[in-house]
N, C-alpha and C positions, 0 to 999 in steps of 0.2 A: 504494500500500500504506500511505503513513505515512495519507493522508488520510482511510481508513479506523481507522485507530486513536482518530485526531483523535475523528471521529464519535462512538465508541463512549465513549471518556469523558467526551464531555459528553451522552452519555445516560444514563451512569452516574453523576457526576455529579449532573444535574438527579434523577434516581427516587432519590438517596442522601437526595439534600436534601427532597425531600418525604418520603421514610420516615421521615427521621431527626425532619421536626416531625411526624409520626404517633404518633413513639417519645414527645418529648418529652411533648404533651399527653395522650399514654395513662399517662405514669409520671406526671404532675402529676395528674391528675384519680386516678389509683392512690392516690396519697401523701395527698391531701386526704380522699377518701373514709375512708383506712386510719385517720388520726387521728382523724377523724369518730368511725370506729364504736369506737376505743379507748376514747374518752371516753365514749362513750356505754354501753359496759362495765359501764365502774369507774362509770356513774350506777346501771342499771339490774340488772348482773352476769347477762345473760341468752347465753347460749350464741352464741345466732346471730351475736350483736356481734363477739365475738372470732371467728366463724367467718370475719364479715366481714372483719374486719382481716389475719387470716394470710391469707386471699388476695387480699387489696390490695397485701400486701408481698411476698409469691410474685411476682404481679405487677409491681411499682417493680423489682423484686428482676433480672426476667427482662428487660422492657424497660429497663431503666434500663443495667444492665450488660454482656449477651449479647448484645441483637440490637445495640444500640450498638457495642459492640465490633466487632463481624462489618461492620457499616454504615462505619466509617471503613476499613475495610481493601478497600472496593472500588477495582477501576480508577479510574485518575486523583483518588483523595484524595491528600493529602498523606503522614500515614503509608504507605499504598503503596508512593509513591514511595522512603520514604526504606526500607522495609526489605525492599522487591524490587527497585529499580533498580540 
């Protein structure tokens, strides 16, 4: 029985760790783009730009903070442990 636990968190784990660089380069590549089109705004002042940017920050907004949050609370992370063991 424990040996099955064993398993399951280092499968959980390993899919935490590749999500979580999923998360990272979708909220960096969010964040870069987001400033992009700010600036490109305040050059041009054309609608689309800032359409661009509020949902580049939607986005930073929702990976950066939500799915991240949810992602270190899986089996066998550390916070886990420490606020269900």
């Amino acid at each position: 029985m424990c040996g099955d636990k064993n398993y399951l968190s280092v499968i959980a784990y390993a899919l935490s760790m590749g999500l979580m660089f999923g998360v990272l380069f979708f909220t960096m590549g969010s964040l870069a783009l987001g400033i992009f089109a700010i600036r490109q705004f305040k050059l041009e002042r054309k609608p689309r730009w800032l359409m661009i940017h509020r949902g580049c920050m939607v986005g930073v907004y929702l990976g950066g903070l939500i799915v991240a949050g949810i992602l270190t609370l899986l089996p066998g992370r550390v916070f886990y442990q420490l606020l269900f063991a």
